[in-house]
PADO-994485 format. One line per field, with one value per residue: residue in one letter; y, z, x of N, C-alpha, C, O in turn. Coordinates in steps of 0.02 Angstrom, whole numbers, plus 50000, padded with zeros to 5 digits. Example, Ala and Ser with C-alpha at 12.3 -4.5 7.8 and 13.67 -1.06 7.14 Angstrom:
// residues 2
residuo <- [A, S] .
n.north <- [49716, 49888] .
n.up <- [50390, 50354] .
n.east <- [50660, 50642] .
ca.north <- [49775, 49947] .
ca.up <- [50390, 50357] .
ca.east <- [50615, 50684] .
c.north <- [49835, 50002] .
c.up <- [50390, 50394] .
c.east <- [50660, 50645] .
o.north <- [49834, 50057] .
o.up <- [50423, 50402] .
o.east <- [50712, 50670] .
This chain:
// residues 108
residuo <- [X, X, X, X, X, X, X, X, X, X, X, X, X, X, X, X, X, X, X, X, X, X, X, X, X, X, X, X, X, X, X, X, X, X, X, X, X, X, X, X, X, X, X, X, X, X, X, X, X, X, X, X, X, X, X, X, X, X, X, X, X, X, X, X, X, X, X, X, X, X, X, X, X, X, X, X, X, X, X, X, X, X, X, X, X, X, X, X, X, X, X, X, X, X, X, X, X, X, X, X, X, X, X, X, X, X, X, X] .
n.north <- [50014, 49934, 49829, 49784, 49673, 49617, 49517, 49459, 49324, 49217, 49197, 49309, 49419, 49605, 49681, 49566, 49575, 49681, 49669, 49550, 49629, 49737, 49647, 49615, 49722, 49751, 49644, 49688, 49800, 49917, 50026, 50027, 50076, 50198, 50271, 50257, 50364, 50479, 50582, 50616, 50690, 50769, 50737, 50884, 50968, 50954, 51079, 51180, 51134, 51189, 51314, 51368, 51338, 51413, 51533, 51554, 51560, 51648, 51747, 51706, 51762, 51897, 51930, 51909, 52016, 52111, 52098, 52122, 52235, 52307, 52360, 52237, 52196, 52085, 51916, 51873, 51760, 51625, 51535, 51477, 51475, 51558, 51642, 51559, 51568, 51485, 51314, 51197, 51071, 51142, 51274, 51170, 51128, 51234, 51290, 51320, 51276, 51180, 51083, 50896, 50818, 50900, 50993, 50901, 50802, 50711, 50719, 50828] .
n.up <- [49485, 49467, 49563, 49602, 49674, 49770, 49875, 49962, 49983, 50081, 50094, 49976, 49877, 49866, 49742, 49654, 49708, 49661, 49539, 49518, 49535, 49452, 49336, 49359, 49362, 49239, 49183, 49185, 49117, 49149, 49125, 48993, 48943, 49018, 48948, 48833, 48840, 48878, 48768, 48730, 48629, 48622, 48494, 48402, 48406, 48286, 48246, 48312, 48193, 48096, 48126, 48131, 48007, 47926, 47967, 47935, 47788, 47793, 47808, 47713, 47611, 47651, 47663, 47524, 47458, 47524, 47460, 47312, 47310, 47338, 47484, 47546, 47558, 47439, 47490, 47591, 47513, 47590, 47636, 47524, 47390, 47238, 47152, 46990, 46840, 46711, 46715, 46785, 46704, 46568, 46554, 46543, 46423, 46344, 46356, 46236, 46117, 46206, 46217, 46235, 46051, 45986, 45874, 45812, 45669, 45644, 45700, 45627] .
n.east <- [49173, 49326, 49426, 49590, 49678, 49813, 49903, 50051, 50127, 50204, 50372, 50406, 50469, 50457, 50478, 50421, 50282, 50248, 50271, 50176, 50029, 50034, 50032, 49921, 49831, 49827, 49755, 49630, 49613, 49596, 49707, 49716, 49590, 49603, 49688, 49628, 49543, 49577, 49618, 49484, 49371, 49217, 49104, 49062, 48886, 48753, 48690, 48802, 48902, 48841, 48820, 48971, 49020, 48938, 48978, 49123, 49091, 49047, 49139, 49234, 49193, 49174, 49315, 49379, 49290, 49334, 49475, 49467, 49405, 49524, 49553, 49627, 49779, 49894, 49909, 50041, 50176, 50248, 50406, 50510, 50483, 50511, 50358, 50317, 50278, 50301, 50299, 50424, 50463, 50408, 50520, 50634, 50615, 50570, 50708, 50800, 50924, 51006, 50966, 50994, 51024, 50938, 51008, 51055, 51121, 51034, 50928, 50845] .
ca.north <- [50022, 49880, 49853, 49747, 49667, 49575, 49499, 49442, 49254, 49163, 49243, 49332, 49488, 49651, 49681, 49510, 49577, 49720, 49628, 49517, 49703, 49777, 49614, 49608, 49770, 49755, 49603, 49707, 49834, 49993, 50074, 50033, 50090, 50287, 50313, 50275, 50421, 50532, 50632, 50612, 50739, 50744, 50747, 50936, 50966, 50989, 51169, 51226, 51121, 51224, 51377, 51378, 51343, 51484, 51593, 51512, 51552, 51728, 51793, 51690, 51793, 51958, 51928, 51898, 52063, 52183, 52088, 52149, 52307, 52333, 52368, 52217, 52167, 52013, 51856, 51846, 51709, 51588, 51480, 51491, 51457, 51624, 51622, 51544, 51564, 51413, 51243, 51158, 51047, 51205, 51278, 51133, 51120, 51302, 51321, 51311, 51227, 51175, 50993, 50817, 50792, 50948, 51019, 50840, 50802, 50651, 50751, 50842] .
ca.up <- [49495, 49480, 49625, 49599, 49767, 49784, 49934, 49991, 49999, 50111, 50083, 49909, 49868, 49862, 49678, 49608, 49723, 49631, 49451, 49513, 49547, 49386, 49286, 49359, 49330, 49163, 49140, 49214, 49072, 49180, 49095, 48929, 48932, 49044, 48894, 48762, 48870, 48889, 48713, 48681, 48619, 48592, 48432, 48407, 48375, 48201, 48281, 48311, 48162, 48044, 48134, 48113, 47934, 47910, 47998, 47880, 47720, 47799, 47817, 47679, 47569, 47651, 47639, 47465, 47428, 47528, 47431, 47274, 47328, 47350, 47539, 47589, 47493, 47417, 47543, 47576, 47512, 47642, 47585, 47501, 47338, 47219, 47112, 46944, 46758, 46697, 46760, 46782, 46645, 46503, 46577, 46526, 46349, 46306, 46348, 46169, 46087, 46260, 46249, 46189, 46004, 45941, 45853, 45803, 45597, 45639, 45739, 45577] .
ca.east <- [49244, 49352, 49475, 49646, 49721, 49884, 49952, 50105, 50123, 50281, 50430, 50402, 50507, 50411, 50482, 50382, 50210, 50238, 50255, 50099, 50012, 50048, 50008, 49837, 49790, 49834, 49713, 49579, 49603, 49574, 49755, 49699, 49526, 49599, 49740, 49570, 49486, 49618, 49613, 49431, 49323, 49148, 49075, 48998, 48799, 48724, 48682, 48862, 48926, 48818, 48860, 49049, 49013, 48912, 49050, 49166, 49083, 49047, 49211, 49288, 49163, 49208, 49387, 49361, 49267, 49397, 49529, 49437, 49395, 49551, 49564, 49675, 49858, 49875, 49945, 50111, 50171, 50283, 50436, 50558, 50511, 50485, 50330, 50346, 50241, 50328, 50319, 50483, 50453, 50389, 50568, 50647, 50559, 50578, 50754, 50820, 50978, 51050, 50946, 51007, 50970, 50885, 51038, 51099, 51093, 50998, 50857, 50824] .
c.north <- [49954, 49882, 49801, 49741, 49615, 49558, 49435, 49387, 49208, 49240, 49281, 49390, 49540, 49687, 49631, 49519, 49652, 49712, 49612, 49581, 49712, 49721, 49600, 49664, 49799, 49707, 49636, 49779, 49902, 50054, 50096, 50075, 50184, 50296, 50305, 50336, 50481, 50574, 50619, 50658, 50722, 50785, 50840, 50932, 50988, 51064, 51194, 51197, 51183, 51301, 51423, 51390, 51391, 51545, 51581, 51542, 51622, 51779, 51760, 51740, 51886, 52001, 51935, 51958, 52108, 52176, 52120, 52220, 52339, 52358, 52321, 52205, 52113, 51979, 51869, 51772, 51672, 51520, 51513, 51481, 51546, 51594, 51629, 51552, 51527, 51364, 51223, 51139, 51120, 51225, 51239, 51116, 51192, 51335, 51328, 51274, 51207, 51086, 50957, 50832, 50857, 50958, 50953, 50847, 50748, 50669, 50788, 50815] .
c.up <- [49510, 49526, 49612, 49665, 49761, 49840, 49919, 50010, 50017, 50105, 49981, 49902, 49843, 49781, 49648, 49630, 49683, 49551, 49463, 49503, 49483, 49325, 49304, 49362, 49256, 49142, 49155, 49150, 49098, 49134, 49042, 48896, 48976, 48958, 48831, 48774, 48884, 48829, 48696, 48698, 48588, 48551, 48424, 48375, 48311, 48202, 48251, 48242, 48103, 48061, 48097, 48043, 47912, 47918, 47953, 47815, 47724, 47801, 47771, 47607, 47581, 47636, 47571, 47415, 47448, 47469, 47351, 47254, 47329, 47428, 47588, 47536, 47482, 47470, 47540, 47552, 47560, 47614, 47544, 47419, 47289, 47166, 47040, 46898, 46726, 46705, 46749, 46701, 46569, 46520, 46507, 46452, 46309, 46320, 46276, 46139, 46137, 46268, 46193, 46115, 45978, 45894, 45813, 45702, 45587, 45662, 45688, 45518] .
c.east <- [49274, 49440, 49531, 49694, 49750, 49905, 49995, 50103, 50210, 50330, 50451, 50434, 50459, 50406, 50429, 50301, 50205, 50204, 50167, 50051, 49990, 50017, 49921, 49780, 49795, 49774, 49629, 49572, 49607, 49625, 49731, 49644, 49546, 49626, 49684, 49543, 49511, 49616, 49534, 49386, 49249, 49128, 49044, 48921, 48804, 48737, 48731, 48907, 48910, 48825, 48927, 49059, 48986, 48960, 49092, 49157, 49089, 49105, 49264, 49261, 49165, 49261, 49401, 49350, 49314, 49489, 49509, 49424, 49473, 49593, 49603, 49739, 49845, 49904, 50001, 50114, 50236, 50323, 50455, 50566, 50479, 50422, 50331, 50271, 50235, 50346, 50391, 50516, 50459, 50465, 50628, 50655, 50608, 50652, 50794, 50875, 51014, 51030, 50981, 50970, 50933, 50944, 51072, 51072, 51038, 50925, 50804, 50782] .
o.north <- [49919, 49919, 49749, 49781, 49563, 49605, 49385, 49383, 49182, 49301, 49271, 49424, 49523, 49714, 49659, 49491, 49677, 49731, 49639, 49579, 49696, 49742, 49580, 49661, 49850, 49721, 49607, 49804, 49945, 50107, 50155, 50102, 50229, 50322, 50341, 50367, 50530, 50629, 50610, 50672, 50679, 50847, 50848, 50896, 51028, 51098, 51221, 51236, 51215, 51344, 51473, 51436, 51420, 51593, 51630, 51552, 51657, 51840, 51773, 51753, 51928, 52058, 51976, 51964, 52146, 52216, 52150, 52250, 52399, 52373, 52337, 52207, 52085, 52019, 51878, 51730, 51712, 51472, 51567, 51478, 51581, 51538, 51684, 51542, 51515, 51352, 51238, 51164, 51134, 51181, 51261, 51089, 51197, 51393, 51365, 51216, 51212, 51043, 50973, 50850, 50842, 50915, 50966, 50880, 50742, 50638, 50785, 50850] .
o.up <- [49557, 49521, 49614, 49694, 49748, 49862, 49884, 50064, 49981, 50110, 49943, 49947, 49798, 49758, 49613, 49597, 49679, 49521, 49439, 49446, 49462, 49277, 49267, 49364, 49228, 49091, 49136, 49146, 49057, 49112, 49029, 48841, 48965, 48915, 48781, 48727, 48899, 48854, 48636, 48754, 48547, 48555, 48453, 48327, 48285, 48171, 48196, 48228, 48074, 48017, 48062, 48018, 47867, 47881, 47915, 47782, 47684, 47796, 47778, 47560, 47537, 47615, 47560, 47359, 47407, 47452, 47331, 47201, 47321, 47428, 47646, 47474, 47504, 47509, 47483, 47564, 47560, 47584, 47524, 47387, 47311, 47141, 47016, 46924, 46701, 46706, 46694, 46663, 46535, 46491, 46455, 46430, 46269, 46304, 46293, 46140, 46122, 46303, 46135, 46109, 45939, 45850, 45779, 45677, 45537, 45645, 45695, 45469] .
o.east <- [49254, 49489, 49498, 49731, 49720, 49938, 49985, 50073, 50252, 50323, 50498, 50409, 50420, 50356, 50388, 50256, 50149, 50154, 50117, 50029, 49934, 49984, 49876, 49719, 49774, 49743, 49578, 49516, 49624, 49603, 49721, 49646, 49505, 49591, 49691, 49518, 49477, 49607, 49525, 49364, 49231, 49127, 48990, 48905, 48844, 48778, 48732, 48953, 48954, 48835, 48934, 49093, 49017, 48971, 49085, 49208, 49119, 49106, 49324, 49299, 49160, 49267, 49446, 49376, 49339, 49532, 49559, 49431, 49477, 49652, 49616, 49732, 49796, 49931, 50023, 50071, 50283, 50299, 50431, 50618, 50433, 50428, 50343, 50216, 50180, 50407, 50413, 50558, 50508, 50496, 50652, 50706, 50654, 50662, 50839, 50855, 51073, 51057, 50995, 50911, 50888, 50932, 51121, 51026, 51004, 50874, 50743, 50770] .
């Protein structure tokens, strides 16, 4: 444990033993090195890695078969966009005499 101690020298204002304070537990790193330690998680084991994954495959393969079977609906789908047959583009393409240049005598 590293300890940071400031005193009060003459007539110094308690604001600037504060600064001194603050700048020398900054060079001591201690802040820098909690806020690295504050979100950290440890790694999981092979074990439980290969677990989850197994769980994973197991119920993405169940899901799978009731959807098949018949026994669940399809997804909703989320958003606002409706689902489409025809890309944008194809759209675009296949609307008929409405584009630049098809109808022109020169396009002919």
């Amino acid at each position: 444990m590293i300890n940071a101690e400031v005193s009060k020298s003459g007539n110094e204002s308690p604001l600037s033993v504060i600064r001194k304070f603050s700048r020398k537990v900054q060079g001591t790193g201690l802040v820098q090195n909690a806020r690295k330690r504050r979100y950290f998680a440890r790694a999981a084991s092979k074990s439980v890695t290969k677990k989850r994954a197994l769980k994973r495959i197991e119920r993405r393969t169940t899901y799978n078969k009731n959807l098949k079977d018949g026994k669940i609906g399809e997804p909703v789908r989320r958003g606002n966009r409706a689902p489409t047959t025809m890309s944008a583009a194809q759209q675009v393409r296949d609307s008929g005499p409405g584009r630049l240049g098809e109808d022109t005598p020169i396009a002919r």
